[in-house]
C-alpha positions as CSV (number, residue, x, y, z in Angstrom):
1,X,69.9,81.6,375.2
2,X,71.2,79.4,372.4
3,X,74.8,77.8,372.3
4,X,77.0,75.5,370.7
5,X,78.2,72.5,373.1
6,X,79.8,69.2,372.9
7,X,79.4,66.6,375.5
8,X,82.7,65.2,375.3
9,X,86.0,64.5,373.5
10,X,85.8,62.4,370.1
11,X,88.6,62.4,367.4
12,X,87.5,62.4,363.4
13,X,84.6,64.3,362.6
14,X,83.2,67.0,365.2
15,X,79.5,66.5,366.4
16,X,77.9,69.2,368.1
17,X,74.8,70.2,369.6
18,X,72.3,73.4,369.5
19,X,70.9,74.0,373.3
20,X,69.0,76.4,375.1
21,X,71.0,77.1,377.8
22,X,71.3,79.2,381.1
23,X,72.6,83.0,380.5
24,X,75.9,83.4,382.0
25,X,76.8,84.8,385.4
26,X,78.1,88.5,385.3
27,X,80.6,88.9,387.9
28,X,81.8,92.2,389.3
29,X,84.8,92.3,387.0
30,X,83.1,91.1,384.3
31,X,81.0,92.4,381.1
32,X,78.2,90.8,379.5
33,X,78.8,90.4,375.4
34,X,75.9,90.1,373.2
35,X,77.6,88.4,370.7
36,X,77.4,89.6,366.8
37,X,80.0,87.0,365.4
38,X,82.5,84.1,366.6
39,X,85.4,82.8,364.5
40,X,85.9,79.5,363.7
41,X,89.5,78.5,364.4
42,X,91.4,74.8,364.6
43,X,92.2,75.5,367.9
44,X,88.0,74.5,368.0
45,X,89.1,71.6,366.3
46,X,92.1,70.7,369.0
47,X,89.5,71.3,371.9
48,X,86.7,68.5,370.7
49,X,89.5,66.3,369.9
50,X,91.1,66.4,373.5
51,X,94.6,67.0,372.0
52,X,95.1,70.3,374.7
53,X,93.0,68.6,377.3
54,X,96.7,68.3,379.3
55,X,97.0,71.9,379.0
56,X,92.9,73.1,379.8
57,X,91.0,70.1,380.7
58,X,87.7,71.5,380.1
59,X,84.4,70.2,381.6
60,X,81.4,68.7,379.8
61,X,79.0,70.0,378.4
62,X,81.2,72.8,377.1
63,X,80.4,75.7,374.9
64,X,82.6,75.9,371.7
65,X,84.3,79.3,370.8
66,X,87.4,81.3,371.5
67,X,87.5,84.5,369.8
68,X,84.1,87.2,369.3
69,X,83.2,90.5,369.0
70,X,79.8,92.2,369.8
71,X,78.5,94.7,372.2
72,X,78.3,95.4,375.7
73,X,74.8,94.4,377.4
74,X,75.5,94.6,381.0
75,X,78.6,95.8,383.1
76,X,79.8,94.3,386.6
77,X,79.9,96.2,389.7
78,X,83.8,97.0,389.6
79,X,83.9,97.5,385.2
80,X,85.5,101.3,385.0
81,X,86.6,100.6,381.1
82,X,82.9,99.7,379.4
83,X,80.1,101.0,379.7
84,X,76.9,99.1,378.0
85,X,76.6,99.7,374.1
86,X,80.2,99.5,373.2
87,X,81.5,97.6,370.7
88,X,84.2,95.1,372.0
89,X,86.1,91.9,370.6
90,X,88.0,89.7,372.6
91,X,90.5,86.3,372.4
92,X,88.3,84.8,376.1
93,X,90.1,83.3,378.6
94,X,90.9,79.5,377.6
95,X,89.1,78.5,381.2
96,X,86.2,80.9,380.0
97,X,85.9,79.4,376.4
98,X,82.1,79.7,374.6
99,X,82.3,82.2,372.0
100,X,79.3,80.0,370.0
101,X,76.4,81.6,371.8
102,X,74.0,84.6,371.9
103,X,75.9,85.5,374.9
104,X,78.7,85.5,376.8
105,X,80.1,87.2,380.2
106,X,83.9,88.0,379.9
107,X,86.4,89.5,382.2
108,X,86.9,93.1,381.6
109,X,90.8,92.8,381.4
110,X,90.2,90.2,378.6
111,X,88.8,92.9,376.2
112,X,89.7,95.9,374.1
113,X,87.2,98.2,372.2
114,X,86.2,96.9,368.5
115,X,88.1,99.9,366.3
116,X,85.2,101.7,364.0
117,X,86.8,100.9,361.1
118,X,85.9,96.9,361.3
119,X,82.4,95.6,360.9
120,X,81.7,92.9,363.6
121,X,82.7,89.8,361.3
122,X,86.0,91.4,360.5
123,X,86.5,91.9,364.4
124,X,85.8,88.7,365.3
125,X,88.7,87.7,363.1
126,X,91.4,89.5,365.1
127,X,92.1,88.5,368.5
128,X,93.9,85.7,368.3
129,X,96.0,86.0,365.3
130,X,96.6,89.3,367.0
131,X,97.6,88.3,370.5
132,X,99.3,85.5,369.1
133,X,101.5,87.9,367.0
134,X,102.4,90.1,370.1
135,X,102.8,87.6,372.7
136,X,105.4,85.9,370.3
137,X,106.9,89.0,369.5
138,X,107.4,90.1,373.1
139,X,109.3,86.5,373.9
140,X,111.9,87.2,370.7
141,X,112.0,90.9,372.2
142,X,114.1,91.6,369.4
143,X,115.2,95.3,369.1
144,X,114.7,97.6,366.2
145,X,116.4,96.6,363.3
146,X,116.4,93.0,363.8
147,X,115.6,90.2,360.9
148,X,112.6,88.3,361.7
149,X,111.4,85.1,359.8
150,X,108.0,84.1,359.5
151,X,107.2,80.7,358.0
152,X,103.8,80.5,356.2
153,X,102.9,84.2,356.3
154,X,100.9,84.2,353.8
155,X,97.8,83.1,355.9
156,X,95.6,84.5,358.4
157,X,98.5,85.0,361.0
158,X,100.9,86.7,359.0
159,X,97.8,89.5,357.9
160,X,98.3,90.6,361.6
161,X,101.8,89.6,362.6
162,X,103.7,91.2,359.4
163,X,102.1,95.0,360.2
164,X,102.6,94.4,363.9
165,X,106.7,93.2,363.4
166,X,107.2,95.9,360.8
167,X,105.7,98.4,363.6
168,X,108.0,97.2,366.2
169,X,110.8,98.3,363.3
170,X,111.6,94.6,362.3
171,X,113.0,93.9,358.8
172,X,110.2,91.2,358.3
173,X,110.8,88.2,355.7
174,X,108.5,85.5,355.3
175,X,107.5,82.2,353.2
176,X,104.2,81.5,351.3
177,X,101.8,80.9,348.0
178,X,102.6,83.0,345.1
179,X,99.0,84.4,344.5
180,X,99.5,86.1,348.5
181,X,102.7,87.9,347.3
182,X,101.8,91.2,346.8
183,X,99.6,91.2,349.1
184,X,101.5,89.8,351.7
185,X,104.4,92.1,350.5
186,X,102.1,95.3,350.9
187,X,102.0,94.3,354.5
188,X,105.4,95.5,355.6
189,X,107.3,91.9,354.3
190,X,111.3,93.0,352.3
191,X,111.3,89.5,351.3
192,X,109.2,86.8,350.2
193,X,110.0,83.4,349.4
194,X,107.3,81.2,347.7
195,X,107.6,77.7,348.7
196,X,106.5,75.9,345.9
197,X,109.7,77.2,344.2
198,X,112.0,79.1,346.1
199,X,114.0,77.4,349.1
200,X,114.7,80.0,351.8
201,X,117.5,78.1,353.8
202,X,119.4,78.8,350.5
203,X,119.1,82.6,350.4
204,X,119.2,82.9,353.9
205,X,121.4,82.8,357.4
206,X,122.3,84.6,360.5
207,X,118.3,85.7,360.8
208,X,117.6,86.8,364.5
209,X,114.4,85.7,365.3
210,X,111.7,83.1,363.6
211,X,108.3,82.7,364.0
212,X,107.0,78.4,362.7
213,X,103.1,79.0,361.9
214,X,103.8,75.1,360.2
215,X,105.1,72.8,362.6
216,X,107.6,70.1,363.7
217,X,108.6,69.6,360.2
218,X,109.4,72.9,359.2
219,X,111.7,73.9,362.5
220,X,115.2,72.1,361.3
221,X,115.0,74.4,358.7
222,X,114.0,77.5,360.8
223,X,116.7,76.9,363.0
224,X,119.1,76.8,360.1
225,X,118.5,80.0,359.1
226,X,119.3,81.6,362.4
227,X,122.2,83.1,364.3
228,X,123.9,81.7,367.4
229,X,122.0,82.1,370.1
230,X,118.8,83.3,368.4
231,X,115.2,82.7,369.6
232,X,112.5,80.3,367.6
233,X,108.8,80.7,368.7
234,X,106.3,77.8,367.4
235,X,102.6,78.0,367.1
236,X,101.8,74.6,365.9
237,X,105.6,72.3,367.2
238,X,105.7,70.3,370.3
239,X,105.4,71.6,373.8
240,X,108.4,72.0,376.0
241,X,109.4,72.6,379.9
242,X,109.9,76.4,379.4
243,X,106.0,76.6,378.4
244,X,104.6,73.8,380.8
245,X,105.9,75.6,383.2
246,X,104.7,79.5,382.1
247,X,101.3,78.1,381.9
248,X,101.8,77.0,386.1
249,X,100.9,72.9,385.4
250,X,101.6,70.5,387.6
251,X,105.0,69.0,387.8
252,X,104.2,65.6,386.2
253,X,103.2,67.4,383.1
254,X,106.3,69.7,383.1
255,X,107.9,66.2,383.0
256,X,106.2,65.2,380.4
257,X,106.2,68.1,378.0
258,X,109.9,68.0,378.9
259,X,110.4,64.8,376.8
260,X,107.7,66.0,374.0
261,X,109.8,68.8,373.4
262,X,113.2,67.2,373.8
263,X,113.5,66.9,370.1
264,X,113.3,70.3,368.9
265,X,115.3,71.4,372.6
266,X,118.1,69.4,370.6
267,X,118.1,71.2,367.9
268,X,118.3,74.3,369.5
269,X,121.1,73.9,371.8
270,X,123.6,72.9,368.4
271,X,124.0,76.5,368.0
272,X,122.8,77.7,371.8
273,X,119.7,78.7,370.0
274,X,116.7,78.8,371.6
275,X,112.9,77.0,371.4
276,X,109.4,78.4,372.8
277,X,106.0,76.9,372.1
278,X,103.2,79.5,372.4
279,X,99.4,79.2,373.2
280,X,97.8,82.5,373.2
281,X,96.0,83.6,376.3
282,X,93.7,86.5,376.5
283,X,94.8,89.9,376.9
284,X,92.9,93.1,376.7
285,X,95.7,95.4,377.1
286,X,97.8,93.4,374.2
287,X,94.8,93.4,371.8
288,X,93.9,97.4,372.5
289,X,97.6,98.1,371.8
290,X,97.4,96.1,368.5
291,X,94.1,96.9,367.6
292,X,96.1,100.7,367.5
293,X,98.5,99.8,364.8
294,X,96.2,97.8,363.2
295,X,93.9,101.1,362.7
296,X,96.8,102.8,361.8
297,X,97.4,100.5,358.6
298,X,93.7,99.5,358.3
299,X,94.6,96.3,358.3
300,X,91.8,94.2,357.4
301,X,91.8,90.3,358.0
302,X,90.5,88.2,355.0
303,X,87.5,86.5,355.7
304,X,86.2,82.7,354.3
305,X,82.6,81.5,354.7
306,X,80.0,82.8,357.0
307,X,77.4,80.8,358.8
308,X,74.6,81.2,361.3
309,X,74.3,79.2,364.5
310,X,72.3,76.8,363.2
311,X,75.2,76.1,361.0
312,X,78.1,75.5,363.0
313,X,79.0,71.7,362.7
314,X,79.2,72.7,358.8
315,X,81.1,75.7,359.9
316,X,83.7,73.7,362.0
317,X,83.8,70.9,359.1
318,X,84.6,73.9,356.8
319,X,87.8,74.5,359.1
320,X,88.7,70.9,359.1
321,X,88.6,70.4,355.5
322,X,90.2,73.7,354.5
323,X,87.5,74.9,352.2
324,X,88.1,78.3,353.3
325,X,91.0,80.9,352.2
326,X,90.2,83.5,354.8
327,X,88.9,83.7,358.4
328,X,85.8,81.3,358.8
329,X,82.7,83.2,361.1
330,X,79.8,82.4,362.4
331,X,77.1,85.5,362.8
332,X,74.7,85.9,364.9
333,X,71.7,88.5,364.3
């Protein structure tokens, strides 16, 4: 089968290589996905750069790709859930990464059903916006009612984390362009805040929860905004202890993350606040239960360019550079 690899880590501009390679083992909790479309994400990016390689230090030559959709070729021995011909989509395990090939063989507990409603480029789109959105969710565990604050919703994240907050009864507000208002708005937001020429740390305070899809930069702010003793959740800031030690790595890297995330640590204990760093893992169950809501709203992600196979240095380039205002995808007949 064909499949996208690279051979190593290498910062600046992503090579990548087109290979026929070996199918993939099925084992007997796993499925076997042909696979109809791949989404490019910078998490791609962060891979062929080494900068997680502390968190997953993959091995070479490694297939690029963490989130697909397609359907169901073969089913291992001890598979209940799937049977062959169904339509799945999937976040893969980050030690089970390869979403850029004809084919892949996934863990069963990994995947959820594709809902009719999405074609196979829109599914592809989901996963991990999705899981990333519940998993960060579930750590605020804020209860019904509660303010939450989403910086930079506006984007691809905020299409599935808005609907999926608002279902959880959360009075969402969020940040963003002023061409995505509306439609941001028509996603369950009560306020939006355009950063170009609106500051939100004026407007706002005692917020119970936040959600950083920005960055370092953008967390003094966040943490302003929030009550005592309130819970921040960052996509994109620094690793800390707390999530070193979640993700079960060894104890010099706990160390080490400890003193990456001492800064933000600091600004979290001035008001006994509190800081997380995520990085979404896969989760079948997760996805199926926000693939429900999802259906319920029809909430559609917005998808950028699409290319073939053939195409995927351009596509990752695409990502890199920004070109695209939606969901980049790669499609595979």
């Amino acid at each position: 089968m064909k499949a996208i690899q690279i051979d190593g880590y290498k910062k600046g501009e992503i090579k990548v290589t087109l290979r026929e390679v070996d199918m993939p083992q099925v084992g007997d909790h796993d499925i076997l996905v042909k696979v109809k479309a791949a989404a490019v994400n910078p998490l791609e990016l962060l891979i062929a750069h080494g900068d997680v390689k502390l968190v997953v230090p993959y091995q070479f030559p490694l297939t690029l790709g963490n989130e697909m959709s397609g359907v169901v070729e073969q089913i291992g021995t001890k598979v209940k859930k799937f049977k062959k011909g169904d339509r799945v989509f999937a976040r893969l395990p980050i030690n089970r990464i390869g979403a850029f090939a004809e084919y892949v063989a996934i863990d069963a507990s990994a995947v959820a059903k594709t809902p009719d409603y999405l074609s196979d480029i829109e599914a592809a789109a989901v996963p991990l916006t999705a899981l990333t959105a519940e998993q960060a969710l579930d750590i605020l565990n804020l209860k019904s009612d509660s303010s939450l604050f989403i910086s930079g919703g506006s984007g691809s994240f905020g299409t599935m984390a808005i609907p999926l907050a608002a279902a959880r009864g959360l009075n969402v507000i969020t940040s963003g362009g002023a061409k995505a208002k509306e439609r941001t708005k028509e996603l369950g937001v009560s306020q939006y805040f355009d950063y170009k020429t609106e500051d939100y740390t004026k407007h706002l305070k005692d917020i119970d929860g936040a959600i950083d899809s920005l960055g370092d930069k953008e967390l003094p702010r966040l943490f302003s905004i929030l009550r005592e003793g309130a819970t921040l959740v960052s996509l994109k800031g620094m690793p800390n202890t707390s999530f070193a030690k979640s993700f079960g790595l060894s104890l010099w890297k706990q160390w080490l993350f400890k003193f990456a995330g001492m800064k933000n640590e600091k600004l979290a204990k001035k008001r006994n606040q509190h800081y997380h760093f995520i990085f979404v893992t896969a989760n079948g169950a997760q996805l199926e239960k926000a693939a429900t809501i999802l259906t319920n709203r029809s909430i559609r992600p917005e998808i950028g360019n699409i290319y073939t196979l053939e195409q995927a240095e351009e596509a990752l380039n695409d990502v890199a550079l920004h070109h695209s205002q939606g969901k980049v995808i790669i499609q595979l007949s």
